[in-house]
PDB file as gemmi writes it, atoms N, CA and C in Angstrom:
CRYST1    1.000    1.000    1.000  90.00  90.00  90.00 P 1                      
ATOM      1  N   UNK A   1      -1.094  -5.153  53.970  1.00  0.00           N  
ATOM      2  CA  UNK A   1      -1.544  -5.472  52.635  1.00  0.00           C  
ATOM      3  C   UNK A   1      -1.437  -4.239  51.749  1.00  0.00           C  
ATOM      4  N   UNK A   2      -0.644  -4.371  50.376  1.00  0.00           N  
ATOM      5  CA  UNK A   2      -0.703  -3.636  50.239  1.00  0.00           C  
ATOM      6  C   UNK A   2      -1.858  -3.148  48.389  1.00  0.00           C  
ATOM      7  N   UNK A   3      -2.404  -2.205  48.058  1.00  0.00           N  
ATOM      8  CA  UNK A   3      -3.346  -2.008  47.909  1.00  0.00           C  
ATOM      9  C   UNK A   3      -3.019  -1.708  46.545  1.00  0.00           C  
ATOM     10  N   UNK A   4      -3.947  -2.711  45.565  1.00  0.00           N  
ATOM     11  CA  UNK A   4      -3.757  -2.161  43.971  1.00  0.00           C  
ATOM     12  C   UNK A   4      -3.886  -0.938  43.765  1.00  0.00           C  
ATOM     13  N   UNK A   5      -3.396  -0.073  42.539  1.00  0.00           N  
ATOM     14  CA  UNK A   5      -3.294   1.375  42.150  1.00  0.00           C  
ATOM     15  C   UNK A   5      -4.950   1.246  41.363  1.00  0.00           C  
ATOM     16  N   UNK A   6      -5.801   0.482  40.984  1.00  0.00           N  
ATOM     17  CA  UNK A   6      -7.058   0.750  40.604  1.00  0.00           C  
ATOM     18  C   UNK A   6      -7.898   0.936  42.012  1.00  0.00           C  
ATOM     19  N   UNK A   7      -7.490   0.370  43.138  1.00  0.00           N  
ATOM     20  CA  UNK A   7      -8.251   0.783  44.125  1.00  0.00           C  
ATOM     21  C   UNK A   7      -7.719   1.911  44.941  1.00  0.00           C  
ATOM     22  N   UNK A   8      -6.687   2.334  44.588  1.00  0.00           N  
ATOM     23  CA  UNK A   8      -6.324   3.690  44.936  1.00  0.00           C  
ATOM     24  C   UNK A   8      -6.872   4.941  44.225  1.00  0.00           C  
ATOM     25  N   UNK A   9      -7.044   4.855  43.555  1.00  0.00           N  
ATOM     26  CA  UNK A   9      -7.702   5.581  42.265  1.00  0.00           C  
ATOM     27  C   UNK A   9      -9.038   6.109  42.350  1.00  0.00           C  
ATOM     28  N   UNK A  10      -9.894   4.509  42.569  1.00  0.00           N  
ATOM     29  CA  UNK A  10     -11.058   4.833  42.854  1.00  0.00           C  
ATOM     30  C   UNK A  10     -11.288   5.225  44.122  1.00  0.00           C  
ATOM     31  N   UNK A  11     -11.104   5.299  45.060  1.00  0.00           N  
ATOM     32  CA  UNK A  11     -10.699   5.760  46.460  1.00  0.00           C  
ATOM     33  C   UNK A  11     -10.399   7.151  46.365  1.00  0.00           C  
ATOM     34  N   UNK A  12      -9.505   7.581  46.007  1.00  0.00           N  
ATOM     35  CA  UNK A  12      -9.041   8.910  45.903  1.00  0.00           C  
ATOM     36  C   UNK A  12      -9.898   9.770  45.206  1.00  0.00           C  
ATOM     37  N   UNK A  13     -10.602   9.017  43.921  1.00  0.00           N  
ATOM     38  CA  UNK A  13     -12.126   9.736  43.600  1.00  0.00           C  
ATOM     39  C   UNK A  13     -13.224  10.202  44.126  1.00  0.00           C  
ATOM     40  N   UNK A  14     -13.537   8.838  44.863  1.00  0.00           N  
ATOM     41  CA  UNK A  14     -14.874   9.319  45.550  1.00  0.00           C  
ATOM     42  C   UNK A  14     -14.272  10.284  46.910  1.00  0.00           C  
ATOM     43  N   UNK A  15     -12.942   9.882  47.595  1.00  0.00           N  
ATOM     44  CA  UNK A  15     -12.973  11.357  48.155  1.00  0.00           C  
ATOM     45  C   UNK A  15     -12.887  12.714  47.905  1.00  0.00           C  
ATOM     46  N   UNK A  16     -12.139  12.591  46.460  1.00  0.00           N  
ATOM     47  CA  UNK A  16     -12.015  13.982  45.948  1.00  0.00           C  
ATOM     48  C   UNK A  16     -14.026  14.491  45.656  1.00  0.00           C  
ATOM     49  N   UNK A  17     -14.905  13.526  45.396  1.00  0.00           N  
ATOM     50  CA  UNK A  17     -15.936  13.932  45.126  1.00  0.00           C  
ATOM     51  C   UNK A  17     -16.544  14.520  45.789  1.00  0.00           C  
ATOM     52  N   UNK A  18     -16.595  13.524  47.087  1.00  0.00           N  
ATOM     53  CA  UNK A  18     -17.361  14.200  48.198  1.00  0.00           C  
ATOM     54  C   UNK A  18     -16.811  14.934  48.678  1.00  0.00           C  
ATOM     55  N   UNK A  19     -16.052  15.546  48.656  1.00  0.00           N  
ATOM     56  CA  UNK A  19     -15.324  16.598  49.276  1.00  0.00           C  
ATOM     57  C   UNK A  19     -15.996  17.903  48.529  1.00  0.00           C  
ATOM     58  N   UNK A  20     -15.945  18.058  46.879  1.00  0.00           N  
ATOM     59  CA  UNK A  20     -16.042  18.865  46.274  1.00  0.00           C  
ATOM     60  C   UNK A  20     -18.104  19.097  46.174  1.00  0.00           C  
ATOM     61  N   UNK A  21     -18.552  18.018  46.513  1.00  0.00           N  
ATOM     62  CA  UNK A  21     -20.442  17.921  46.903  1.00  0.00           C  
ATOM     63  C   UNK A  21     -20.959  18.874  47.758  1.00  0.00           C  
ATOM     64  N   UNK A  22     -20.028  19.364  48.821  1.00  0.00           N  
ATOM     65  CA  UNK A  22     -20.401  20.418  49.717  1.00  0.00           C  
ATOM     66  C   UNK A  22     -20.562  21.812  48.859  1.00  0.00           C  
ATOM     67  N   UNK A  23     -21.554  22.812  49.226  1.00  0.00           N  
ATOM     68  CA  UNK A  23     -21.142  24.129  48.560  1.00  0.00           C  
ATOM     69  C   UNK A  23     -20.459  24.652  49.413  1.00  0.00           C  
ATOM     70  N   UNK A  24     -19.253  25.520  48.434  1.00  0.00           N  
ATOM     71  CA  UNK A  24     -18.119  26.556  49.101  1.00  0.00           C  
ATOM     72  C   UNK A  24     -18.899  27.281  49.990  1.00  0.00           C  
ATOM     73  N   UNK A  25     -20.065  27.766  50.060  1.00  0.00           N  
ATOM     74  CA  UNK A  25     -20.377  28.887  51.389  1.00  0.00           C  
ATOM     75  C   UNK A  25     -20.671  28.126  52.480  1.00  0.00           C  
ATOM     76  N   UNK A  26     -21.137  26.696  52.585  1.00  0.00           N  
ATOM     77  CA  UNK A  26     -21.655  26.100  54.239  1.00  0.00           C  
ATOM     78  C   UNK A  26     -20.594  25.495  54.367  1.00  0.00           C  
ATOM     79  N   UNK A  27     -20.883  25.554  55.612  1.00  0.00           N  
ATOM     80  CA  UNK A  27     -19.438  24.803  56.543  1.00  0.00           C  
ATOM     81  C   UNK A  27     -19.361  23.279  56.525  1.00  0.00           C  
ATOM     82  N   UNK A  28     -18.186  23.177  56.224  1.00  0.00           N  
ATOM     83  CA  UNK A  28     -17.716  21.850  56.137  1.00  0.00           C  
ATOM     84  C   UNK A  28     -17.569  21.104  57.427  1.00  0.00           C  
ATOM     85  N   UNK A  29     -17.786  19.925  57.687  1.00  0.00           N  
ATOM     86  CA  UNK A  29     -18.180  19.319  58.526  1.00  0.00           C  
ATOM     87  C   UNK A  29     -16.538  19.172  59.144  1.00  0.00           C  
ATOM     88  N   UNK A  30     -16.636  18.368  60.787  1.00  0.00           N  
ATOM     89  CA  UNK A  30     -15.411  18.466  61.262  1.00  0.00           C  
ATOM     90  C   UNK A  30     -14.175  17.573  60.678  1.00  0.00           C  
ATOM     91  N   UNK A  31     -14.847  16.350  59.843  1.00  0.00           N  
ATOM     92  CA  UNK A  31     -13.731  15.593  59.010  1.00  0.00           C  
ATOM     93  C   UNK A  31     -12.870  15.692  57.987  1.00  0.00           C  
ATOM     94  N   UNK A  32     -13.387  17.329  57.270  1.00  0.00           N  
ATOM     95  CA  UNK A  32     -12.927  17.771  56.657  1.00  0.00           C  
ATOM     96  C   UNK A  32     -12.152  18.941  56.848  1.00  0.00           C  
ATOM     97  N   UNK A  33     -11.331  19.005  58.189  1.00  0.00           N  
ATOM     98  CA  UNK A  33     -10.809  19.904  58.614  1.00  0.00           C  
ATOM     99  C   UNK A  33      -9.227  19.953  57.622  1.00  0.00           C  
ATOM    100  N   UNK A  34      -8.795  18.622  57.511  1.00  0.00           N  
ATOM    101  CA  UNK A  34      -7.212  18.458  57.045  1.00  0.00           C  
ATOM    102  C   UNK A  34      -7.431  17.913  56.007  1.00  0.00           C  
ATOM    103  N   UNK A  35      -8.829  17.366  54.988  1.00  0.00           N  
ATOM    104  CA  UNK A  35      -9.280  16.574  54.124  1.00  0.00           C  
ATOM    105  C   UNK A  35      -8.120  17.366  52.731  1.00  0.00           C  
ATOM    106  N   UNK A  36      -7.828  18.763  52.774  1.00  0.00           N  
ATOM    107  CA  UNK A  36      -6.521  18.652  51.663  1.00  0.00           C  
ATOM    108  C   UNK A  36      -6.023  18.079  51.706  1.00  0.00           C  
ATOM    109  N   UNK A  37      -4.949  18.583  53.204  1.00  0.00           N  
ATOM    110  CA  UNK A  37      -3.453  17.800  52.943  1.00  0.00           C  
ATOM    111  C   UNK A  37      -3.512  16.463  52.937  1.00  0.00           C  
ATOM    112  N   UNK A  38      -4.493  15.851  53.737  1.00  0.00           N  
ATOM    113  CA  UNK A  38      -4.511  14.434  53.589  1.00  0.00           C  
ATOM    114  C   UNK A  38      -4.609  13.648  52.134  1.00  0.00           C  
ATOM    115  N   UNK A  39      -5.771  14.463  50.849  1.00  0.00           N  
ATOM    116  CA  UNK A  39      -5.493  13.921  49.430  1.00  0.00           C  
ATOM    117  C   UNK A  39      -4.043  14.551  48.933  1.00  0.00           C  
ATOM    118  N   UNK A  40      -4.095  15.710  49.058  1.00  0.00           N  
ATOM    119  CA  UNK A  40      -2.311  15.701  48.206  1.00  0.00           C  
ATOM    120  C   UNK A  40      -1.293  14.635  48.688  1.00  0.00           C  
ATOM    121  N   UNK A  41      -1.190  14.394  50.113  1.00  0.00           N  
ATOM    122  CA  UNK A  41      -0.253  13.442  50.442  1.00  0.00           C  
ATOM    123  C   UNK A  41      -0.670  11.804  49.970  1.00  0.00           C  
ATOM    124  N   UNK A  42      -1.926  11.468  49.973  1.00  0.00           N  
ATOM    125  CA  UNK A  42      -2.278  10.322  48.929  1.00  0.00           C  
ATOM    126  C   UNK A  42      -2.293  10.468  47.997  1.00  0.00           C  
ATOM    127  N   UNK A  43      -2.571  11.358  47.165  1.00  0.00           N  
ATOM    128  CA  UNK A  43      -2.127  11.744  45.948  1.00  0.00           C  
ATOM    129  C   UNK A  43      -0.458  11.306  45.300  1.00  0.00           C  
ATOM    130  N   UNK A  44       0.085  11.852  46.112  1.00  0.00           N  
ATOM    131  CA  UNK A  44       1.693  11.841  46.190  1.00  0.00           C  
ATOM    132  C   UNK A  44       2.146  10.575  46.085  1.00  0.00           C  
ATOM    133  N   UNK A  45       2.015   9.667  47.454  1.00  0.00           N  
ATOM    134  CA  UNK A  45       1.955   8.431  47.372  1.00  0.00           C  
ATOM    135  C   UNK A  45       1.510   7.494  46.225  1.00  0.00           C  
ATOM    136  N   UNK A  46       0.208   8.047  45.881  1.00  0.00           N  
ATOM    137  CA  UNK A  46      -0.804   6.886  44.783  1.00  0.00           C  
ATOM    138  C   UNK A  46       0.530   7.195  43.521  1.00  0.00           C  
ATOM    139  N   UNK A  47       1.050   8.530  43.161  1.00  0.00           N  
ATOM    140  CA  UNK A  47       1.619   8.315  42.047  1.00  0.00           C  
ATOM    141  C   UNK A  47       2.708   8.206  41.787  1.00  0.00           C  
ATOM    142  N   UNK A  48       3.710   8.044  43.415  1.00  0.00           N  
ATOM    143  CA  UNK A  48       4.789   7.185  43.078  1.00  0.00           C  
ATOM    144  C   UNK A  48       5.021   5.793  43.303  1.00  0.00           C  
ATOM    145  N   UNK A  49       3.860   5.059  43.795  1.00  0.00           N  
ATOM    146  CA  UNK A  49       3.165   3.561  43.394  1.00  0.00           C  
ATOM    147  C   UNK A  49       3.030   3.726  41.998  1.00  0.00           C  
ATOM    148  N   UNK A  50       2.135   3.808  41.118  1.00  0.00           N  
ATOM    149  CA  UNK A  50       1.812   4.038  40.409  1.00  0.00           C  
ATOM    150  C   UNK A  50       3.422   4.213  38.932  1.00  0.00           C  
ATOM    151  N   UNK A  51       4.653   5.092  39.613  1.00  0.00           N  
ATOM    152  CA  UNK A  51       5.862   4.712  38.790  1.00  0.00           C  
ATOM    153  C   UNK A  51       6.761   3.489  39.363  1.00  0.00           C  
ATOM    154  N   UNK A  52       6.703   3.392  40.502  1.00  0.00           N  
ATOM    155  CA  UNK A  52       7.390   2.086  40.853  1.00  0.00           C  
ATOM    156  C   UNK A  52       6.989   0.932  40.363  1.00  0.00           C  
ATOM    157  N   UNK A  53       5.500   1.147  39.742  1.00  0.00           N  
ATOM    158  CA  UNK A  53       5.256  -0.536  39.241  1.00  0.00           C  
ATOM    159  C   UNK A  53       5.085   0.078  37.965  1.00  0.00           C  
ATOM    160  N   UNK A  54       5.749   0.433  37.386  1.00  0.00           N  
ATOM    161  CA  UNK A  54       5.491   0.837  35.996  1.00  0.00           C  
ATOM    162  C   UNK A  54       4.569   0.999  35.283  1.00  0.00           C  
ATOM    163  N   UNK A  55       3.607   1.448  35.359  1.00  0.00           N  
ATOM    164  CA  UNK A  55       2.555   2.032  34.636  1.00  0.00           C  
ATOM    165  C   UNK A  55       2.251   2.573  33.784  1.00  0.00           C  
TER     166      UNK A  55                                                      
END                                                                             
């Protein structure tokens, strides 16, 4: 199934949020070991969805 660009969006928000909720000095928990590369590469994805359906 594949997944509207408004629910990609909002998705990609609240992870970018909680990601950024932690303070920079305590340690980030173990799920957030690859939690970059994993949004840039959805990132990437969300916004060439995002030109393929013309937006």
């Amino acid at each position: 199934m594949q997944k509207d660009v408004t629910h990609r969006i909002s998705y990609y928000l609240k992870k970018v949020a909680l990601k950024s909720s932690i303070h920079p000095s305590k340690k980030h928990p173990r799920s957030h070991t690859f939690r970059n590369e994993r949004l840039k590469l959805y990132k990437k994805l969300m916004h060439e969805q995002i030109r393929k359906e013309g937006y």
